[in-house]
MARTORMAR-429269 format. One line per 5 residues: their letters; for each residue x, y, z of N, C-alpha, C. Coordinates in steps of 0.02 Angstrom, whole numbers, plus 50000, padded with zeros to 5 digits. Layout:
N
A = X:Y:Z:X:Y:Z:X:Y:Z  ...
This chain:
254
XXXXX = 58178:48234:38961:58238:48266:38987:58236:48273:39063  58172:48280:39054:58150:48282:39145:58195:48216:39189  58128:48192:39148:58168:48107:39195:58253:48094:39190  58278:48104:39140:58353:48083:39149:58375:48125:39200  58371:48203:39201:58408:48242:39254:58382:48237:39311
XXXXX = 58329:48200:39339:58321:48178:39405:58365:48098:39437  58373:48068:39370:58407:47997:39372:58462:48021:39376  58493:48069:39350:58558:48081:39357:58572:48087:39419  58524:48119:39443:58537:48163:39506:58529:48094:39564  58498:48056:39555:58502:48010:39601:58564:47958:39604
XXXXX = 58571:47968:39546:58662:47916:39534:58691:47937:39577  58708:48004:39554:58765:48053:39589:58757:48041:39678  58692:48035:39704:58669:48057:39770:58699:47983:39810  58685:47941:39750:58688:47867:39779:58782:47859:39795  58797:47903:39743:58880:47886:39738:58906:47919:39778
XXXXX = 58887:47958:39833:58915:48013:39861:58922:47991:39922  58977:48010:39964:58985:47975:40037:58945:47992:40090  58916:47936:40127:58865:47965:40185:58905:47961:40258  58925:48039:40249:59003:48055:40309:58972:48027:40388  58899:48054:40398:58904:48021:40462:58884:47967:40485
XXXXX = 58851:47905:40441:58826:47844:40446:58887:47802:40445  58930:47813:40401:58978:47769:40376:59071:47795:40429  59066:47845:40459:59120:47871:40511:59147:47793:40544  59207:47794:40538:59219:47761:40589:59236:47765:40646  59242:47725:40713:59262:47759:40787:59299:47760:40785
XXXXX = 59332:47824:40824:59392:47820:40840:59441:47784:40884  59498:47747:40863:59527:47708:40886:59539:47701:40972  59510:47666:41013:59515:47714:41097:59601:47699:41122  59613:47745:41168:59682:47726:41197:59676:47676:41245  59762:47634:41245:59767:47567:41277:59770:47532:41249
XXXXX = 59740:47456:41263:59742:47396:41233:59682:47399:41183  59672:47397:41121:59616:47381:41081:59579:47310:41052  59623:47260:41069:59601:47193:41070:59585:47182:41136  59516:47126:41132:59472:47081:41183:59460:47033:41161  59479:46985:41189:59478:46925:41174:59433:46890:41227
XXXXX = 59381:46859:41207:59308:46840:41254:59304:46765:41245  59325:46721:41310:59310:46646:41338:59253:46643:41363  59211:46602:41337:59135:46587:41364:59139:46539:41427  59087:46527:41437:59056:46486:41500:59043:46434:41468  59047:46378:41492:59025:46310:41487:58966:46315:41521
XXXXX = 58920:46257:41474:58850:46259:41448:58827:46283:41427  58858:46339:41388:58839:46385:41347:58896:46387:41294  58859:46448:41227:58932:46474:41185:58960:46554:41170  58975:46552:41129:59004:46607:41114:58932:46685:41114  58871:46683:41088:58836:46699:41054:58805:46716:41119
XXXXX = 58807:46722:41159:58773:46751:41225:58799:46823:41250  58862:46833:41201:58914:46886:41214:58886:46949:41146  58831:46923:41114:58843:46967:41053:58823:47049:41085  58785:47056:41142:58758:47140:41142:58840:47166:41176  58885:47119:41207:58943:47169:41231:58985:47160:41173
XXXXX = 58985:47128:41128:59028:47139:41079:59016:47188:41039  58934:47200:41022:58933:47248:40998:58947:47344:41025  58932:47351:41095:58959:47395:41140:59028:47410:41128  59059:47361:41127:59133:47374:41122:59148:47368:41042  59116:47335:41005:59152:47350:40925:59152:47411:40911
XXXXX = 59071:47449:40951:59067:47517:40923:59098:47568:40944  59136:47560:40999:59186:47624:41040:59243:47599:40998  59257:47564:40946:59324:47554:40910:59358:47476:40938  59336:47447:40981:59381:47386:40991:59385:47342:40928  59442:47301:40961:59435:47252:40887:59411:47178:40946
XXXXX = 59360:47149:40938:59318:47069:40983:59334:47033:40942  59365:46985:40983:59349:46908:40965:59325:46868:41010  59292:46824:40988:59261:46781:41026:59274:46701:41036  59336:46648:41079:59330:46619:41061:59266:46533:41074  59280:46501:41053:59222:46446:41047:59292:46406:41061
XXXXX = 59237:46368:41126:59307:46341:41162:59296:46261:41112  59323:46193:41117:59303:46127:41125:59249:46126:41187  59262:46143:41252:59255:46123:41297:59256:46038:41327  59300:46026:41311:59338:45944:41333:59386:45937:41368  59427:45986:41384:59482:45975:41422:59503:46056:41429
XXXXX = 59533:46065:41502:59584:46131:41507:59632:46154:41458  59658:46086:41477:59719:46101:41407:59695:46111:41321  59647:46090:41296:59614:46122:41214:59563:46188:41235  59545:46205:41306:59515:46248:41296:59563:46306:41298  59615:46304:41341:59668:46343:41330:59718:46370:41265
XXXXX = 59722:46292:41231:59762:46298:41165:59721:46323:41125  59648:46327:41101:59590:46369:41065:59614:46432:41092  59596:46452:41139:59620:46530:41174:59687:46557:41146  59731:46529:41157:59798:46559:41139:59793:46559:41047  59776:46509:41029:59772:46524:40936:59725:46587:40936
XXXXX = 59684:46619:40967:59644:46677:40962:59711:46714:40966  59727:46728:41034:59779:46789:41056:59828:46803:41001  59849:46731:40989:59920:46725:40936:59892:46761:40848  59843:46774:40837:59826:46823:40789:59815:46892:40787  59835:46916:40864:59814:46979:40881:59862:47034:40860
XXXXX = 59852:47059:40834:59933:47127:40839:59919:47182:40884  59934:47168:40940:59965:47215:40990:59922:47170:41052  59924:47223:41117:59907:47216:41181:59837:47164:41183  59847:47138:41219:59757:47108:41232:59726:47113:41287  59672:47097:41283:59620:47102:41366:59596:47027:41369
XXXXX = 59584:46995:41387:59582:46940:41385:59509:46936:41444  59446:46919:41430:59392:46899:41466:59358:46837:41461  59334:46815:41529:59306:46749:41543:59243:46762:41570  59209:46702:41572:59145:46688:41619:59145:46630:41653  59113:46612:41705:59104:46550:41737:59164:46486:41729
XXXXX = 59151:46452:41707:59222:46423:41693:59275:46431:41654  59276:46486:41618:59327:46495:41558:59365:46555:41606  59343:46549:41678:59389:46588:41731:59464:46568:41727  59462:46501:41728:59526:46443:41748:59540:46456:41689  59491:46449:41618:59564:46469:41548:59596:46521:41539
XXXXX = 59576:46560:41583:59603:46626:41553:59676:46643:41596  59644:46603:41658:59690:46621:41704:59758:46570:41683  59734:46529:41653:59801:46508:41625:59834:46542:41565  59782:46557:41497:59807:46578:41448:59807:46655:41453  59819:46690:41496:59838:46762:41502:59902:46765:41539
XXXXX = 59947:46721:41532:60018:46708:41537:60067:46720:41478  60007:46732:41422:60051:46755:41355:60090:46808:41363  60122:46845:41337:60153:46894:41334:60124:46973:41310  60074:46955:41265:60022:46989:41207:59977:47024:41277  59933:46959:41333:59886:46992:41382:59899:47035:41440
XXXXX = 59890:47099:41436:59922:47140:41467:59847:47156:41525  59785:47105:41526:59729:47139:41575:59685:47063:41585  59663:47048:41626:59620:46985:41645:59529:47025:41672  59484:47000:41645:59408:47020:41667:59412:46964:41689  59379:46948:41734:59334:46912:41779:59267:46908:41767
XXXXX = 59203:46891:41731:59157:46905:41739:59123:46849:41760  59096:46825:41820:59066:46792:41856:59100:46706:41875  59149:46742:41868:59208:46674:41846:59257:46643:41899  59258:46604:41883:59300:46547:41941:59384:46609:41914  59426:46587:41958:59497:46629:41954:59548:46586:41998
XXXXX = 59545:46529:41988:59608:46481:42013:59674:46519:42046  59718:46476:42083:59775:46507:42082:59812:46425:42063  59871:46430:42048:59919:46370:42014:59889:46303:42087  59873:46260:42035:59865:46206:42072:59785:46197:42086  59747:46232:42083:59691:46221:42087:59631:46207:42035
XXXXX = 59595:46173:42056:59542:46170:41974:59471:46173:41992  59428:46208:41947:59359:46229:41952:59298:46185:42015  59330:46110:42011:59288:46092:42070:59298:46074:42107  59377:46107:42127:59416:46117:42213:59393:46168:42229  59366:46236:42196:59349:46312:42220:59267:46287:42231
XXXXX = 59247:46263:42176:59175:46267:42187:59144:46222:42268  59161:46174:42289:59179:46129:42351:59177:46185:42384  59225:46235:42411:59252:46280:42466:59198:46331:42488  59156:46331:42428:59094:46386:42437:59045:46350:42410  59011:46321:42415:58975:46290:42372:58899:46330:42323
XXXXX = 58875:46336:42275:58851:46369:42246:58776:46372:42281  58744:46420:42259:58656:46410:42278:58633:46341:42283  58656:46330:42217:58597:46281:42191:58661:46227:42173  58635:46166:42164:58668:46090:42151:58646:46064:42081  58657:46092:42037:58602:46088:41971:58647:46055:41929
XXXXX = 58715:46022:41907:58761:46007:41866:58735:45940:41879  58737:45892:41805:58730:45816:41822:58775:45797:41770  58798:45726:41825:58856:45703:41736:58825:45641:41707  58848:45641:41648:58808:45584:41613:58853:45505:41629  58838:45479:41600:58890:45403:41598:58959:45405:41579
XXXXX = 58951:45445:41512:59026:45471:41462:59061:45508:41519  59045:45550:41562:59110:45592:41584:59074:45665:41571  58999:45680:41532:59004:45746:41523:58961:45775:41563  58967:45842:41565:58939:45874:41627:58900:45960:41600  58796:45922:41603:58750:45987:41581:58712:46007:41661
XXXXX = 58710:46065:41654:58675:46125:41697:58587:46067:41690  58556:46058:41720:58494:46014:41732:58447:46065:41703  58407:46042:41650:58361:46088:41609:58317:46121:41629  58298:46092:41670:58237:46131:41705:58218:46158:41770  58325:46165:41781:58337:46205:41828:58372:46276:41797
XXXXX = 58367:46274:41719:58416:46325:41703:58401:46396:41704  58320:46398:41687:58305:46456:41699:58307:46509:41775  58285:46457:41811:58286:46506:41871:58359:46509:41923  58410:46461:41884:58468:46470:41928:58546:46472:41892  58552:46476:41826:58568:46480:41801:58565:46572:41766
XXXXX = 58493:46569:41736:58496:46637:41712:58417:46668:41728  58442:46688:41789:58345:46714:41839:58335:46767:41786  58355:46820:41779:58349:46880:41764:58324:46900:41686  58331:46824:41659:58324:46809:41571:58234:46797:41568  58190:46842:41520:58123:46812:41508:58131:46722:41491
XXXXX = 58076:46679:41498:58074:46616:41485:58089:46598:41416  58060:46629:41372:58068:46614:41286:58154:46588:41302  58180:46664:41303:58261:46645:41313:58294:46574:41324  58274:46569:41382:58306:46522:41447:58288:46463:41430  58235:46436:41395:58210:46391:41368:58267:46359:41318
XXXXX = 58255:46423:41283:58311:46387:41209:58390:46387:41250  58402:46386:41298:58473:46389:41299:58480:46338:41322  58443:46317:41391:58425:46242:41421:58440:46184:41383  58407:46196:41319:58389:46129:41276:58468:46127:41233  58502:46189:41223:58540:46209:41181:58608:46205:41194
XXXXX = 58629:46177:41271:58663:46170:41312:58738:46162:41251  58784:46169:41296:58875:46155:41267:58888:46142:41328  58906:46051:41306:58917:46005:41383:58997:46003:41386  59007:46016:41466:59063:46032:41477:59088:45948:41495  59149:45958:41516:59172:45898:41556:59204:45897:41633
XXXXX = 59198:45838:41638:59208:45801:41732:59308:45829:41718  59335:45810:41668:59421:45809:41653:59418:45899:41646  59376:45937:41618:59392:45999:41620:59393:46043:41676  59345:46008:41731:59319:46054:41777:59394:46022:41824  59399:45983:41842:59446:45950:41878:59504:45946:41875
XXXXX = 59522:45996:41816:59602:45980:41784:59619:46051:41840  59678:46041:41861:59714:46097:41919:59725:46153:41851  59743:46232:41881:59773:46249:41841:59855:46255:41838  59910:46260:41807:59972:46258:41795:59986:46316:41830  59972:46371:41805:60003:46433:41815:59925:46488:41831
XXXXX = 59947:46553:41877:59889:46618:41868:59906:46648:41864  59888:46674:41801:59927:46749:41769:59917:46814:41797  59830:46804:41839:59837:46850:41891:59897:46868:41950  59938:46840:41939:59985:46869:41987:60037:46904:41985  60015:46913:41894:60088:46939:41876:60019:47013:41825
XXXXX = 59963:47008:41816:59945:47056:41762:59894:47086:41815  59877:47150:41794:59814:47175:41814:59739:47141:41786  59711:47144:41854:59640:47094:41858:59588:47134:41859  59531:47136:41839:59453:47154:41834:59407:47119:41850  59336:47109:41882:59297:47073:41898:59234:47108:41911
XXXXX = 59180:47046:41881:59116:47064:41888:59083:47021:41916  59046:47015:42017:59014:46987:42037:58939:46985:42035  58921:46946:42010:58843:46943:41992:58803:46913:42066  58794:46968:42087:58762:46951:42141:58704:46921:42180  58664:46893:42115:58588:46859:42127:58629:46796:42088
XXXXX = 58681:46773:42080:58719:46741:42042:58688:46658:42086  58655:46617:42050:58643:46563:42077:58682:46480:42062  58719:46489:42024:58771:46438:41992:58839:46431:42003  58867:46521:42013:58934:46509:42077:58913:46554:42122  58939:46533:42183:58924:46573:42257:58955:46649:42232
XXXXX = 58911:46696:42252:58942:46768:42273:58993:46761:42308  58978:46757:42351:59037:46747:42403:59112:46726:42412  59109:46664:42351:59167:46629:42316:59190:46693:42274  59125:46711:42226:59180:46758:42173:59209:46808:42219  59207:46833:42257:59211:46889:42304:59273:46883:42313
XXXXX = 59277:46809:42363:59360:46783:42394:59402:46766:42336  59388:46752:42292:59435:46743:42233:59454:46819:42196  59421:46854:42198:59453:46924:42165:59490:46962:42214  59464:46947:42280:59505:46995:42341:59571:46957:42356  59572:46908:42337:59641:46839:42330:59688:46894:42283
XXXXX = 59652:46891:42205:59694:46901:42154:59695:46981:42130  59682:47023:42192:59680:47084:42199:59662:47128:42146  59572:47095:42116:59558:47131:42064:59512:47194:42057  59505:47241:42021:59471:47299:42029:59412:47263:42014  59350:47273:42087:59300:47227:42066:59215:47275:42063
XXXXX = 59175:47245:42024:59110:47276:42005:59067:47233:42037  59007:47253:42064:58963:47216:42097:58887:47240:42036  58857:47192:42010:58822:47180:41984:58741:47162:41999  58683:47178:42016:58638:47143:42036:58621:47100:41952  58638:47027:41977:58621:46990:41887:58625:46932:41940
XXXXX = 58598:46878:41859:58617:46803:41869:58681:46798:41848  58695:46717:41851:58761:46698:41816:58767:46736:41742  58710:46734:41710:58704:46741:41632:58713:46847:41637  58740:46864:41665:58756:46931:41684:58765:46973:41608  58826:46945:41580:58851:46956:41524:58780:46981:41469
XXXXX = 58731:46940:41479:58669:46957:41443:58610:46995:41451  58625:46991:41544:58555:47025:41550:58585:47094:41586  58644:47108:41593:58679:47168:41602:58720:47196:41559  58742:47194:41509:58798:47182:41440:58819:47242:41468  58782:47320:41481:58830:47368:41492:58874:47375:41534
XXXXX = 58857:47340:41579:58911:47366:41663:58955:47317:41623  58937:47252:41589:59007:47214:41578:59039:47258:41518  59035:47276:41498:59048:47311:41443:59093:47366:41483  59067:47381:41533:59105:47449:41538:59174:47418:41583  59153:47362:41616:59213:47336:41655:59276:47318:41629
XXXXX = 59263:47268:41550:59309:47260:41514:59351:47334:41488  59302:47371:41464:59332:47426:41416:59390:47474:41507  59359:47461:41560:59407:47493:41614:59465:47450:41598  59485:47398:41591:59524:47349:41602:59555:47367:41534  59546:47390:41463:59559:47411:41429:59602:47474:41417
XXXX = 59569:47513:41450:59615:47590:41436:59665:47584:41497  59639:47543:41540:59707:47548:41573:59771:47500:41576  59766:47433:41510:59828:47415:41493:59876:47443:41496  59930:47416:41519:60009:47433:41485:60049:47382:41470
């Protein structure tokens, strides 16, 4: 009799709600969708510690996974993200998914643009007319025969992403998402920065785009900007300040 009324008792315990493990956050005010454009030579999955930052204050993240082949499919991927969203969005980039955003935050839905270490076009320009004007630390991009274009492996760790232990930097090198010569070069159409409120995060040990460039491009597109001591790979080896930059860019949608 023993044993059953302790089994009982554990049914019951098991069936019973665990109020503060299982709480959900509360919904934050503003825009609650973020919608996150990666960097070329890289993917989506470099973003997981700020996604998780922000899933847990209540956002709703998506992340999209570009082609990376052209402006125009990395853009049309982007907008099929947005176009599932119900309500306001935030819309964030990195390194080259600067130029997609800045095109695809012309939706109607993106009411906020992040910047995080990211090229930021204005109409007519494309990723390696800005990069030319400032030119980066380091010269580390090689293109192959096809047209495609990887970060040089065994330049990735120290200029690409300094701030990352080697294990890391290793696997990402080898692990590369090759961009293209037609993506980097395609002008952009339109910048939505000129019509939405802008955010930005300069990574200031940043060895892949010039400081200096990101600097003149956010003081161009008059964005509320964060200065960062990181590499390019910021997003990873700083997740909170980016985290907190987006979520500013967040509560203060309209």
């Amino acid at each position: 009799m023993r044993m059953l009324s302790t089994l009982a008792l554990a049914v019951m315990a098991l069936g019973a709600p665990i109020l503060a493990s299982a709480a959900e956050p509360a919904t934050p005010s503003g825009a609650t969708n973020i919608v996150i454009v990666h960097d070329a030579f890289t993917d989506g999955s470099g973003w997981r510690v700020v996604f998780d930052i922000l899933s847990h204050k209540g956002y709703n993240v998506r992340v999209v996974q570009e082609p990376l082949t052209t402006l125009k499919a990395d853009v049309a991927a982007t907008r099929g993200v947005i176009e599932e969203e119900d309500g306001p969005v935030v819309l964030v980039g990195d390194g080259y998914a600067g130029s997609v955003i800045t095109v695809a935050g012309a939706d109607a839905k993106v009411k906020g643009l992040v910047y995080v270490a990211a090229f930021a076009p204005d109409a007519g320009e494309s990723v390696t007319q800005l990069a030319a004007s400032k030119p980066e630390p380091s010269d580390d991009i090689r293109a192959s025969r096809d047209g495609h274009l990887l970060f040089d492996p065994a330049k990735f760790g120290a200029d690409f992403a300094g701030d990352l232990i080697s294990n890391r930097t290793n696997f990402m090198a080898v692990s590369q998402v090759p961009a293209t010569t037609a993506a980097f070069t395609a002008p952009a159409p339109v910048a939505a920065w000129h019509d939405k409120p802008s955010y930005a995060v300069v990574a200031t040990d940043d060895r892949a785009l010039s400081p200096d460039l990101q600097r003149w491009m956010y003081k161009r597109a008059g964005s509320k900007v964060t200065e960062v001591k990181a590499s390019h790979s910021v997003e990873i080896s700083q997740p909170e300040a980016v985290a907190q930059a987006i979520e500013d860019a967040a509560l203060n949608a309209r």
